[in-house]
N, C-alpha and C positions, 0 to 999 in steps of 0.2 A: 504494500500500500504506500502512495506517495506521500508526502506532507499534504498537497495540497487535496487529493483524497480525503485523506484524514478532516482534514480543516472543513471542509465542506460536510464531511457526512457530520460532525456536529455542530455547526452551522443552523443544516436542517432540522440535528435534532434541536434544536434549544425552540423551535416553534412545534417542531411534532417529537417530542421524546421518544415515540414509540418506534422509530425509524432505526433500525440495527444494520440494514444492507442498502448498496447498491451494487446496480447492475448495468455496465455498459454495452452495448450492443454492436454490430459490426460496423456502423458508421459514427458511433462514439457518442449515441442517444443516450440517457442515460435515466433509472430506473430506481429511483429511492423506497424501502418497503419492510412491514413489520418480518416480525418471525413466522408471519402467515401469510407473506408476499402481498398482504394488503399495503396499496400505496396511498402516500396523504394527499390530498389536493393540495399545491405549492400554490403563495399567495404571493403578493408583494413585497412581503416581509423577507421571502427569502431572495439573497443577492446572486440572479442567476450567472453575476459575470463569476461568480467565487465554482458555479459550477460543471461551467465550462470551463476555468480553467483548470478543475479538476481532471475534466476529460482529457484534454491535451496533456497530460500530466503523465495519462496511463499509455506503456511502449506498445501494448498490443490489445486488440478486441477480438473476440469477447474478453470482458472481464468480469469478474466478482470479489465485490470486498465485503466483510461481513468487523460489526464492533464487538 
């Protein structure tokens, strides 16, 4: 997991605490979601530039990072 991985997936948590994974996709989409793959709806609160750069962060897709 990269820092900026990291930095983001509690980022999102500090608005959806229940958020433990993400999941990048082959074009570097990416997937935040409880331990029941339920995802939160993202608001304005979170800073999507913090989560793209997470993406760019990751060397290959697919990915998975779990907290």
């Amino acid at each position: 997991m990269t820092t900026l991985v990291y930095e983001a997936l509690y980022h999102v948590r500090t608005f959806h605490p229940q958020v433990t994974h993400v999941f990048y996709n082959s074009r570097a989409d990416w997937y935040y979601c409880d331990d029941n793959f339920n995802g939160p709806v993202l608001d304005d609160r979170v800073d999507v530039g913090l989560l793209e750069d997470a993406a760019d962060s990751v060397a290959g897709f697919p990915a998975a990072f779990a907290i």
